[in-house]
C-alpha positions, 0 to 999 in steps of 0.5 A, spaced: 207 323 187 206 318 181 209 312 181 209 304 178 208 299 183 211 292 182 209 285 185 210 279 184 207 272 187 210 265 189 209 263 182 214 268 180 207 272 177 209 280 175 203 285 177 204 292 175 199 298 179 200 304 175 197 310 179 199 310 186 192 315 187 187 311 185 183 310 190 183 302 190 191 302 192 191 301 199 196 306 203 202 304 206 204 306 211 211 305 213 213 306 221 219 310 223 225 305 225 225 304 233 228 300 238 225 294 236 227 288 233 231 288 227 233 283 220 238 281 220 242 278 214 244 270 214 249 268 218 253 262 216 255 258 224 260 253 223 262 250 230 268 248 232 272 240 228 271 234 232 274 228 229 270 222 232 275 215 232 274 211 226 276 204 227 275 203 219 281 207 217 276 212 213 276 220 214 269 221 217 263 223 213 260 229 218 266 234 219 263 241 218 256 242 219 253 250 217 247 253 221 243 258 218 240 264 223 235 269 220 230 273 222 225 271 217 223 266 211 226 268 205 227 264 198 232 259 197 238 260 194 243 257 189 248 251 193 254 253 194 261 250 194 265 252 199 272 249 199 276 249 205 283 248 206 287 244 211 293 247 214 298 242 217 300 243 224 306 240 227 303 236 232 306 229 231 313 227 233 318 223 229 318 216 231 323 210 230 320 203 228 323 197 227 329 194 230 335 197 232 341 192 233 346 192 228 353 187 226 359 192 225 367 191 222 369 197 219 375 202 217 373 209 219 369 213 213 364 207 211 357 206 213 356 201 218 348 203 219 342 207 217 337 209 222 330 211 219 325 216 224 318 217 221 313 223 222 305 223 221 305 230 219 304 232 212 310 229 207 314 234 204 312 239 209 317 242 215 313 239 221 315 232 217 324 234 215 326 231 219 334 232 222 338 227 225 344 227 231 347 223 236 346 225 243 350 220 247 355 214 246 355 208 251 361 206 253 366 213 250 371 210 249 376 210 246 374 216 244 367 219 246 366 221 237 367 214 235 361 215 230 357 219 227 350 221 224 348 224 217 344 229 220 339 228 213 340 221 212 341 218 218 347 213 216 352 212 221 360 212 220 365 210 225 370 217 225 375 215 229 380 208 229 380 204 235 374 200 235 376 193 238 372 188 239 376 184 245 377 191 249 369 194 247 365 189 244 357 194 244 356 201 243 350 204 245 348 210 241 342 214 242 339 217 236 334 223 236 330 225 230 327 232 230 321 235 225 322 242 223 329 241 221 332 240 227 329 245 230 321 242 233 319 236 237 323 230 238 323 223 239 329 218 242 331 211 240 337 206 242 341 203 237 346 198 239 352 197 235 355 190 235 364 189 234 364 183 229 371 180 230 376 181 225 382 178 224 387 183 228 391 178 232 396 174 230 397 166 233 402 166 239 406 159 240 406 158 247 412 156 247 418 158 242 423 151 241 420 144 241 424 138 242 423 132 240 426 124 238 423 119 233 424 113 231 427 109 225 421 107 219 415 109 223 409 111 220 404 115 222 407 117 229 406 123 232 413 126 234 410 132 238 405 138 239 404 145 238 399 149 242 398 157 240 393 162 243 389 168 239 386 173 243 381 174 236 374 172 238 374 164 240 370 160 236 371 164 230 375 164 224 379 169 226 381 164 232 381 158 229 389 156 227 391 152 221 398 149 221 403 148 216 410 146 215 414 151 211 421 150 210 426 144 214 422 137 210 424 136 204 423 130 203 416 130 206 418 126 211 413 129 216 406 132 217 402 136 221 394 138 223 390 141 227 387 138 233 380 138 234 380 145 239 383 149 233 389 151 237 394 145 236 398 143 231 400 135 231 406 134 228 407 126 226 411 122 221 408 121 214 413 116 211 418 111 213 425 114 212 432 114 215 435 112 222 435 119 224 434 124 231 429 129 230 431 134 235 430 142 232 427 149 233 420 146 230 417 154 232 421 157 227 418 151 221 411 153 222 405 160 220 398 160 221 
């Protein structure tokens, strides 16, 4: 058989032998193949990820590492890019910051607080949506649903009447917060709800008729004092009373203030008047 036989040298140099008969060529002989060894093409061996601690907050320079396995040495060919793409996987729980202790004084249906759960998974991605519930509520009285939580948001709302500071002044909620829509892990945090004091209770006279005589042409005498009690927190505004005279003096001729422990009214004369006893139910002439 004739045939053209090409080779080219390291250089990349073509050297063309046109007769295969010619008695300078050399024969080749080609063995049949046994059970010897065999080429094998190049294999690309990537091991398994390792992510180093970095102290410095940066990704790692070395992630990937590519291991060539061949049999023979052959030419070098062209880079390549190799782009590889970072699933996301669910393996970081929701978890609160900040603290969790809050004032509240509100009519049922206003938001009272907002809780914020966080997750270190990839945003805008199911292992970081976040779904927010209630799972218990300390002390359940008077009812045990007296809130509830926006499963989205996270706002709490104070659902049912009752809430009284004098009677059940904190609540304890735990709130759990979970990733794939409700539906994967979980994490717990405590949320302490503190019952501001409103002014829901009247002022009470301790007692409802005082008695009480003043002399003639005297300034600036007290004639008799009131004592009242609030069930409202001590101390606040909502304890605190304020006296009045509201009918029975018209012509100004007493005064009244409140006494340093805000629960007494002190009734005095403002100004010299006539010859007079003062005996009246002072109770009915009074508000706070």
């Amino acid at each position: 058989h004739d045939f053209f036989i090409h080779s080219w040298d390291s250089q990349g140099r073509k050297l063309t032998i046109p007769n295969a008969a010619d008695a300078q060529v050399p024969v080749l002989q080609f063995p049949e193949p046994g059970e010897g060894l065999r080429r094998r093409k190049r294999e690309w061996v990537i091991p398994p990820l390792s992510f180093p601690e970095n102290r410095r907050g940066t990704y790692p320079l070395k992630v990937f590492e590519v291991h060539t396995v061949s049999d023979g040495v052959g030419q070098a060919e062209d880079p390549m890019e190799i782009i590889v793409n970072v699933i996301d996987q669910n393996d970081n729980k929701p978890y609160f910051t900040g603290e969790n202790f809050f004032f509240i004084s509100s009519t049922p249906g206003t938001e009272v607080v907002r809780v914020e759960a966080k997750d270190d998974d990839e945003p805008d991605n199911l292992n970081s949506d976040l779904r927010y519930h209630i799972l218990n509520q300390d002390p359940p009285l008077p009812t045990d649903n007296m809130f509830e939580i926006n499963p989205v948001t996270g706002s709490i709302r104070v659902t049912g009447r009752g809430l009284d500071r004098e009677k059940y002044p904190q609540y304890t909620l735990t709130v759990q917060a979970a990733d794939m829509a409700g539906e994967g892990l979980t994490g717990q945090t405590k949320v302490i709800l503190t019952v501001t004091d409103s002014n829901d209770n009247a002022p009470v006279f301790t007692q409802s008729l005082y008695t009480a005589i003043v002399d003639e042409n005297k300034k600036d005498v007290e004639v008799v004092r009131m004592i009242v009690t609030d069930e409202d927190e001590p101390q606040t505004p909502a304890w605190n009373a304020k006296f009045k005279i509201v009918s029975g003096d018209p012509d100004g001729l007493f005064t009244v203030k409140t006494g340093t422990n805000k629960q007494e009214g002190i009734l005095s004369t403002a100004k010299v008047g006539r010859n007079q006893e003062f005996l009246h139910n002072i109770g009915r002439y009074f508000h706070l």
